[in-house]
N, C-alpha and C positions, 0 to 999 in steps of 0.2 A: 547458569545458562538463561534461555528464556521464560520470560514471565509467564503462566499458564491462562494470567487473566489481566485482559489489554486495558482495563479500565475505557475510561471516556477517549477518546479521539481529538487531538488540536485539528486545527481548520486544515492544515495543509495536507495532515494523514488521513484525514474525511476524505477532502479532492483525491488524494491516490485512491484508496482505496473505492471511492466510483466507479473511476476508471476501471482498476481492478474487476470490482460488478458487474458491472456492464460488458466489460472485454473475454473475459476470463483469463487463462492465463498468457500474460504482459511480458515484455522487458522495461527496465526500466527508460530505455530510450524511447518508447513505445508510449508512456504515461508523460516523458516529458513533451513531448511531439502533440500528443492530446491535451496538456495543460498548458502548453505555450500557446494555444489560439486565444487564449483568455488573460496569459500574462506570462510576463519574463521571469523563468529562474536558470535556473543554472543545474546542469545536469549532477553533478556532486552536490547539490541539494536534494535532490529527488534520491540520487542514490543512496543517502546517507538518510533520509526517511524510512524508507523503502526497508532500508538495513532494522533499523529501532523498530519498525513495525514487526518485521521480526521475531526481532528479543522479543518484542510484548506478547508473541502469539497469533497476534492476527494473520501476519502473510508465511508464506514457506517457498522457499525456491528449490530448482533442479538445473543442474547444469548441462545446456545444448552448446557443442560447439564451443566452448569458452565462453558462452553468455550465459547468465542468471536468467529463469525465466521466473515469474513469480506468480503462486496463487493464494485467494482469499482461502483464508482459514476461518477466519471470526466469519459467520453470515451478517449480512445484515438488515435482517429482523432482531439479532442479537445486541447489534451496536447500538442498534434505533432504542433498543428497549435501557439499555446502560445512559444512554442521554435523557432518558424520559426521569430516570430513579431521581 
């Protein structure tokens, strides 16, 4: 199942998880609506992120309605501190 410890973060599971941050809990339409002002991706990018992040631990979802909502699991003082090592 999933990883218990997410390691370091690539650039584009950083930008989710911001969002994440900042927002509390997201859908992933929601992150990609907030990342499209800054650049094009494609929504089954974001959601197949979102998903890996996941497995690593960091996010956890609940289902409303038929959508995933998502929340930070990893804080991030914890992340900052895994990028710092």
């Amino acid at each position: 199942m999933g990883r218990k410890n997410p390691g370091k973060l690539g650039h584009l599971e950083w930008r989710i998880m911001e969002v994440v941050w900042a927002n509390g809990p997201v859908t992933s339409r929601q992150v990609l609506e907030n990342l499209n002002d800054k650049s094009q991706l494609a929504y089954t990018t974001i959601m197949t992120t979102m998903r890996n992040l996941e497995k690593k631990g960091a996010l956890r979802h609940t289902s409303e309605q038929r959508t995933y909502v998502y929340t930070a699991v990893l804080k991030k003082p914890d992340a900052v501190r895994r990028v710092l090592k």
